[in-house]
C-alpha positions, 0 to 999 in steps of 0.5 A: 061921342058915346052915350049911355044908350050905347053903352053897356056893350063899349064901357070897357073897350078901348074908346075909338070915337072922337069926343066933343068940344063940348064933352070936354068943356064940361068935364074940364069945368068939372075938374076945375071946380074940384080944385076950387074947393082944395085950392082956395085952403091950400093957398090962403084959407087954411093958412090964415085960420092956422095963423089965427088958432096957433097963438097959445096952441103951443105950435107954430103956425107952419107946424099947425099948417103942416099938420092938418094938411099932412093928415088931411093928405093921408086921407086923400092917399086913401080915398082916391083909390077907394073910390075909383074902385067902387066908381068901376063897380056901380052899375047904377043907371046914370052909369059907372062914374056920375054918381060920385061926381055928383055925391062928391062935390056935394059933400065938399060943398058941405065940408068946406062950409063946415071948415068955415066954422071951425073953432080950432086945431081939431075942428080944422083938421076935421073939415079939412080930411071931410074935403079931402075925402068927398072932393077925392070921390069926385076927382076919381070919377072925373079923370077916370072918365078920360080913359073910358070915352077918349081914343089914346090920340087925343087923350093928351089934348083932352088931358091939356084941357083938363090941366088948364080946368086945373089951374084956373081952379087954383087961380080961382080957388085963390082969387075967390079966397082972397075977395071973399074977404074973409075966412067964412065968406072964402069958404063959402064961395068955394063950396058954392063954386065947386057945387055948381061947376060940376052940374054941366057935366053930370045934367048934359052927358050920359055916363057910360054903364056896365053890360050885364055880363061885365059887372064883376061878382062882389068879394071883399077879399078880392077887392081889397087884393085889387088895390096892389098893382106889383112894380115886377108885374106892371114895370112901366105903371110903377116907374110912371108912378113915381116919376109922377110922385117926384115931381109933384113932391118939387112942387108941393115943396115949392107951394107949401111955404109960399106965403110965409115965403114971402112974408117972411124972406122976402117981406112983401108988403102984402103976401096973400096978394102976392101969392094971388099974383104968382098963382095968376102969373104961373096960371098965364104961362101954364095955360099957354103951354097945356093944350099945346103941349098935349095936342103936340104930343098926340101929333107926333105920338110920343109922350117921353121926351115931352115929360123929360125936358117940361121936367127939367126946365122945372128944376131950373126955375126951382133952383132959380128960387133958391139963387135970387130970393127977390120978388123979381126972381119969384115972378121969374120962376113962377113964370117958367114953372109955369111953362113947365108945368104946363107940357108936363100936366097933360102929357104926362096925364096921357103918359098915365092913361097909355099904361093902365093894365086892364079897362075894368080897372081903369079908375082903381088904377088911376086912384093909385096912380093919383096917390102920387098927387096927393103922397107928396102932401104928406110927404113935403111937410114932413121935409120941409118943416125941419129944412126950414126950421133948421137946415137952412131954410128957404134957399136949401128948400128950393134947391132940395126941391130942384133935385127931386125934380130932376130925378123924376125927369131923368126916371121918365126913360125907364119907361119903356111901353110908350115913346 
């Protein structure tokens, strides 16, 4: 692997050198540790306190949930990219993007135990953008690491690695808010978790920093110019953005609503306990598919036909979720979404990689590509909320949910720089 010793001649070209099991161990546990700390909200925190403070609120609890997380997405849309951006432009001596791993997961630490005390609706929604803004520092850095240090042919096993960190972070991230036993004590534990996941990573390996000659001169104008990448200019990086975008909008649809799901169409007699059950059936079946998705890939050099079928059978078992609205056909569907999933996190993180335009840019364009994680946030509330209000509720949801899936499936062939 390359050090930060050999560095300020290689930090923008294109990696050669195979990384080690233990390079990617670590930044994997890193990534899954940020993901601890968005994920033990997203899934029963956050839902638990907006039950709590929507009484006399004058909203429901699914307004009040889909309020503060569309905000706390607005912020994220934001600072992914920003801080990619200034991750390409540090020249600090622990490198390019260490710094703000570091400085990230410790401002999501302390915005997670702030959103433990919170009072209220404002409260929650100020905790919850503080975590979005500090643990996406954090996660701007982590993948944009991937494109400077790992060779295009085993960015797709790297990328597997770094999916499987991803859902045992949403697996643990729920788990650790379950156990807890309460909301504080939920928070607390993921705040502890997301600090100290990332410490391998930044403690053991050096980060690679910019040669003197390749550090850009500093201009606001021009970096704010940088952070608009023209689909005519970059035709392949928009249409794997938005393929990216559609098919985390199905899921984001999908888990939005999961505990109300099955509180109130489905009547499970404990819903927190069986999103914690879905979650872990879905992170078994995904984390048998990641790496050997990836790996797959880089064995046979292509990306697309990878994305297009994970893709598909995607859409599948979301519409399974609108046709058997049982708890059997949810653990079925978690199941084969999982499955999908799973082929599609890493390749289709690779797929990304592949088609970045420039080397100096490399986490600015990823945090603009990351938007694409984090818009379907903003934008699945703002669908769902009246779906299931008043167009029809769950089943239309999930079947609204299905088609966008799809789409984004189908649109993977427009791509044309990359098989």
């Amino acid at each position: 692997m390359t050090t930060a010793d050999s560095a300020p001649a290689a930090a923008l070209a294109e990696p050669a050198e195979r990384v080690g099991r233990g390079w990617t161990s670590a930044l994997s546990l890193a990534n899954g540790a940020i993901w601890v700390g968005w994920y033990g909200p997203l899934q029963i925190l956050l839902a638990s306190q907006a039950e709590d403070f929507a009484p006399g609120s004058g909203m429901s609890k699914e307004t009040m949930l889909a309020w503060v997380t569309g905000v706390g997405a607005v912020v994220s849309l934001a600072a992914n990219p920003l801080f990619g951006a200034l991750s390409d432009r540090t020249t600090s001596r622990r490198g390019r993007r260490t710094p703000w791993i570091v400085a990230g997961a410790a401002g999501g630490a302390l915005s997670l135990l702030l959103l433990a005390g919170a009072g209220g609706l404002w409260t929650m929604a100020l905790g919850w953008c503080l975590v979005q803004l500090t643990l996406n520092a954090a996660f701007a850095a982590v993948t944009a690491a991937v494109p400077d240090q790992v060779p295009r042919l085993q960015r797709g096993s790297v990328g597997g690695w770094l999916g499987a960190a991803q859902i045992l972070g949403v697996v643990g991230g729920t788990g650790l808010a379950t156990a807890a036993g309460g909301v504080g004590s939920g928070y607390a534990a993921c705040a502890v978790f997301t600090l100290v996941g990332v410490l391998p990573y930044v403690v053991r390996y050096e980060d690679l920093r910019l040669a003197e000659r390749d550090r850009p001169v500093w201009s606001w104008r021009g970096f704010a110019a940088g952070f608009w990448l023209s689909p005519r200019r970059h035709p392949d990086l928009g249409w794997a953005w938005l393929t990216r975008f559609l098919m985390n909008l199905s899921n984001a649809l999908v888990l939005l609503y999961l505990l109300y799901y099955l509180r109130d169409r489905l009547h499970h007699a404990d819903p927190e306990q069986g999103v914690l059950i879905l979650t872990a059936v879905n992170g078994l079946t995904l984390l048998a598919t990641v790496v050997v998705g990836g790996v797959w890939s880089d064995r046979a050099g292509r990306r697309k036909p990878f994305v297009v079928w994970s893709g598909v059978l995607m859409a599948v078992a979301t519409a399974g979720l609108a046709a058997w609205q049982t708890w059997p056909g949810a653990i079925v569907a978690a199941a084969v979404l999982g499955v999908g999933f799973g082929v599609f996190t890493s390749v289709d993180f690779a797929l990304m990689t592949d088609v970045l335009p420039t080397a100096g840019d490399r986490g600015k364009d990823l945090g603009i590509i990351n938007v694409a994680n984090s818009l379907p946030q903003v934008a699945a509330p703002v669908l769902a909320a009246p779906i299931v209000t008043y167009l029809g509720g769950y089943r239309v949801l999930y079947l609204v949910a299905a088609v966008i899936g799809l789409a984004g499936a189908v649109l993977v062939g427009r791509i044309r720089g990359v098989e």
